[in-house]
C-alpha positions, 0 to 999 in steps of 0.5 A: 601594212601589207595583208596577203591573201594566199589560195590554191593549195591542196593534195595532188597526185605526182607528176600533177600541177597545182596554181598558187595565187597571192593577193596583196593589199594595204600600203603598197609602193610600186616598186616591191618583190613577191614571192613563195617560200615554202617549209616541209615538216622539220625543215627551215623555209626556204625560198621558192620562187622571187618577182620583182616588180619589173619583172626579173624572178629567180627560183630555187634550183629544185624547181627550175623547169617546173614551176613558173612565176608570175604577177599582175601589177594592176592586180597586186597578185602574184601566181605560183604555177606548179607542175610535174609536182614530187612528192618532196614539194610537199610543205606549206607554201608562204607568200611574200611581200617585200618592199623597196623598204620597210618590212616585209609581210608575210602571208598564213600560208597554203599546204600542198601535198604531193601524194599518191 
């Protein structure tokens, strides 16, 4: 069982930035993946932003250029840095935790809003 801990949400102006943290803790295996999903308001979550444990990520193409992944292994934290912000990046953002097997978990989520 993994627990995560998100924080770093909030309203922001666009063409902003905005710093998501994870924290994970419980039964971590070394070799996982960490990420950001994110759902907006009658929309499917879809993936953000993906790291792996060695450190090869991936992101959706409606951020790329903009927001950047990254983790501390030591930490079991992953960072989700996001800049020049829209107003359509506007969702609750969910941190995952995904395990060279087993289930994944989820994190409570953290609301950004790109708003003027």
């Amino acid at each position: 069982q993994v627990h995560l801990v998100e924080s770093g949400g909030g309203l922001v102006q666009p063409g902003g930035s905005l710093n998501l943290s994870c924290a994970a803790s419980g039964s971590i295996r070394s070799i996982n993946a960490m990420g950001w999903y994110r759902q907006a308001p009658g929309k499917q979550r879809e993936l953000v932003a993906m790291i792996a444990s060695r450190g090869s990520s991936n992101y959706a193409d409606t951020v790329k250029g903009r927001f950047t992944i990254s983790r501390d292994n030591a930490e079991n934290t992953v960072y989700l840095r996001m800049s020049s912000l829209k107003p359509e990046d506007t969702a609750v953002y969910y941190c995952k935790f995904t395990p060279i097997s087993g289930e994944p978990s989820w994190g409570q989520g953290t609301q950004v809003t790109v708003s003027s």
